[in-house]
N, C-alpha and C positions, 0 to 999 in steps of 0.2 A: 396419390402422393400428397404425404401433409406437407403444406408451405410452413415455415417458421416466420411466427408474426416479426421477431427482432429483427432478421434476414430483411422483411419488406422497410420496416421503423428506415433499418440505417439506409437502403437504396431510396426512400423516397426524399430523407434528411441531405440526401449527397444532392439530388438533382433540382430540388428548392431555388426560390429567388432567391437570390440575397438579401433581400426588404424584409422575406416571411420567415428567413433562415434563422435573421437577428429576432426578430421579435420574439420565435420559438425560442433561442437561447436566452433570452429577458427572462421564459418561464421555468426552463430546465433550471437558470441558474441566477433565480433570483437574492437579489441585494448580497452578495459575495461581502462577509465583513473579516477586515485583516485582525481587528481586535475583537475579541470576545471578554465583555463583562463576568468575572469570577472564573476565568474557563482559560489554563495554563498547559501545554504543550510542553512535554522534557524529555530527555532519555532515564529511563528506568536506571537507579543505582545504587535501589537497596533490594535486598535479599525477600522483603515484605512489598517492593513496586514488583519486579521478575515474579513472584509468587501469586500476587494480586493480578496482575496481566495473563499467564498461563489460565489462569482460570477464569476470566472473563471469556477468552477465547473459547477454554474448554466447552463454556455453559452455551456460547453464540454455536457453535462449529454442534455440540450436541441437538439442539434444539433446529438446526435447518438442515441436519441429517449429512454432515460431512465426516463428523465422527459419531463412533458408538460411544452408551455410557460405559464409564470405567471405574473400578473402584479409588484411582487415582485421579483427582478431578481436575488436570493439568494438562495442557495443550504444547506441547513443544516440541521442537526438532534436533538431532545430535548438531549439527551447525549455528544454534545458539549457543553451542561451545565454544565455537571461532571467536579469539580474542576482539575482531573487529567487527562482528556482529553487535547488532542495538533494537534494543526494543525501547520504542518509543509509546509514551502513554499521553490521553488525554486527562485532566484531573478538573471538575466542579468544584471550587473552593467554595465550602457556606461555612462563614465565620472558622472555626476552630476546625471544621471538620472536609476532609479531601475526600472526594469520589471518586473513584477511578471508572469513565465513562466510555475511554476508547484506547486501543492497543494497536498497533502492525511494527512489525519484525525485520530487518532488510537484513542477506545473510551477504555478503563478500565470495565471490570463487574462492575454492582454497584447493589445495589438492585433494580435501574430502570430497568435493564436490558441493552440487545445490538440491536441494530437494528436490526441485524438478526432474533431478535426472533422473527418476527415476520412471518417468513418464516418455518427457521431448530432452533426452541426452544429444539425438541427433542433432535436434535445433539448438541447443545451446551451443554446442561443439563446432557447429557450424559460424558462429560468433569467435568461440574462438580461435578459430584458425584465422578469423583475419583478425587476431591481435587485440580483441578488445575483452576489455576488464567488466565483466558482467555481475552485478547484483541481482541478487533477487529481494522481493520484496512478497510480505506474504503474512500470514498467522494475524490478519485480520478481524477487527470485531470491534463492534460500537454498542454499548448497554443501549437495547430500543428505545426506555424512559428519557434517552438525551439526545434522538435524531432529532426533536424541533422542527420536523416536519421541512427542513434545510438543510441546503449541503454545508456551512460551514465546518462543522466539526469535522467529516470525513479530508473538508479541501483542505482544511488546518495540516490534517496528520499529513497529505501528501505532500505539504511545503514544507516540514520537517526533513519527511523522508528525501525529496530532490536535495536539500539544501546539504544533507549531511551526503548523499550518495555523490553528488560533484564536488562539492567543498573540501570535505574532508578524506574522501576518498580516491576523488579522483578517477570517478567509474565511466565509464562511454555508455552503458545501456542499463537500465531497471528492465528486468523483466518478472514479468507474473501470470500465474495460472488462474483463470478465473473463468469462472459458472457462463454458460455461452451467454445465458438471457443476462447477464451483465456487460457483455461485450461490448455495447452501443458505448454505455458511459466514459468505458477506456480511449476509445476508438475514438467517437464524435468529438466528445468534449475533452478528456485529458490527450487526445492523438497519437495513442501507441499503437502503434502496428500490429496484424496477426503475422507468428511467424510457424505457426504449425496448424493439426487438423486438430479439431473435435476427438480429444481422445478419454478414455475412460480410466480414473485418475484414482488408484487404490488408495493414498496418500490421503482422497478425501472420501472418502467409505465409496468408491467406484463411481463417485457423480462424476458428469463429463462436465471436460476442460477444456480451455485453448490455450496456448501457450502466445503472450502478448510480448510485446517489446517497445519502450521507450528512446530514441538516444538522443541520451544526454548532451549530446556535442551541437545536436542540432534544433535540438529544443528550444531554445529562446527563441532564435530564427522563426520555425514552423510557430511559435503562438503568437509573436508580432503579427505577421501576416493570416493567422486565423481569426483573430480577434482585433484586427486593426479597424475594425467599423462599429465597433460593439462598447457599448456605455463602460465607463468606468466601473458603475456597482455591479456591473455580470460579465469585467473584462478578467481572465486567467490571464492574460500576460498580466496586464497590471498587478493580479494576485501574487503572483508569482516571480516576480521580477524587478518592479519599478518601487517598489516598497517593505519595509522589514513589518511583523508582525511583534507588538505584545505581547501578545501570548504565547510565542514563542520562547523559550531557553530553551539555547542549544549553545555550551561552551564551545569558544575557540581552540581550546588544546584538546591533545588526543590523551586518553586516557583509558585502560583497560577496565573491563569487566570484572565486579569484587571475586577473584578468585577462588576466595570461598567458595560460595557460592556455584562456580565453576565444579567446584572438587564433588559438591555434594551432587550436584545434577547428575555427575558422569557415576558415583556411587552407587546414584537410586536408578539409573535408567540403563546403566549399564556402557554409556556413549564413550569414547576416545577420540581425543580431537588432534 
């Protein structure tokens, strides 16, 4: 019988001291910075961000075998049709010129549904029946040349993503399908729950998945108390919570997706939203 090393990672991560637990978190999640030097967080809102994103993705999602190559070099889902869907982008600003370094997606339930469903419909379903307003969150991808060998950029986009999925939305849960040997990270350090099994996810060229879950309602609660003994430069509540980010824009008002835009996606791809 093979053991899964991750499987062992998080059981031994769970039953740690508290003294060895912190220190390991100092390394998983060294110097957490709210500001990044040249390095701006926004929702996509030209036709050239939406275009530039799809295909970061397509090229990250080809290259680690989630998608085939396509003669269309764009990554996207019929529910970035959904008015209240948002793709959020990471940009390197040097002088006159913007990078587009990092992307992820959050779709809104709609009557169309979520991508997932087409996988764990039961596990979402199962959410909904007790009334809760579920996001997904998804179409992930960071250009490698801008990991820095730190988590900042990734924790950047996920303080977007929370900030609009509560704020502006008003959602109780994020949930996302994600590669099992990345499970730990959701789990340990962000604390999303598993709410399904290991299943085999045609979505992302048949790699296996789990289906996770965030909620939102109790979110702040659980990272106070997970991180209430943990420095400031490697505390998530404090990331996430006790302080706004510069490089963060994210407008107050709610505002549709350029329509255009919309018309042409559903043109070329064939989508109805």
């Amino acid at each position: 019988m093979k053991i899964n090393k991750n499987f062992i990672k998080r059981k031994i991560y769970k039953i740690l001291p508290e003294k060895i637990k912190l220190k390991l978190l100092s390394v998983l999640l060294p110097a957490i910075e709210l500001n990044m030097e040249n390095i701006i967080f926004r929702t996509a809102v030209t036709p050239e961000d939406y275009l530039s994103a799809f295909n970061l993705v397509y090229k990250v999602f080809v290259k680690t075998g989630y998608t085939s190559p396509s003669p269309t070099p764009f990554r996207l889902a019929p529910q970035h049709c959904n008015h209240q869907s948002r793709v959020f982008i990471g940009i390197h600003k040097d002088g006159n010129t913007d990078k587009l370094i990092y992307s992820i997606s959050i779709f809104p339930d709609s009557k169309n549904g979520l991508p997932m469903d087409m996988v764990f419909k039961k596990e979402l379903d199962f959410l909904r029946s007790k009334g809760r307003f579920v996001v997904e969150a998804g179409h992930l991808a960071a250009d490698p040349s801008y990991k820095m060998n730190n988590m900042n950029i990734p924790m950047l986009g996920n303080k977007i993503l929370h900030q609009y999925a509560y704020r502006h939305l008003a959602a109780d849960d994020i949930v996302i399908a994600v590669h099992p040997r990345h499970r730990w990270i959701y789990e340990d350090l962000l604390l999303f729950e598993k709410i399904g099994e290991i299943k085999e996810y045609a979505y992302a060229n048949n790699n296996p998945a789990v289906a996770m879950r965030l909620d939102l309602r109790t979110m702040k609660e659980n990272y106070k108390k997970e991180y209430k003994n943990v420095t400031k430069k490697n505390n998530l509540y404090h990331f996430f919570f006790t302080e706004k980010s510069n490089s963060i824009i994210l407008p107050d008002q709610y505002f549709n997706i350029e329509e255009r835009l919309l018309e042409n996606l559903k043109d070329l791809y064939g989508f109805r939203s």
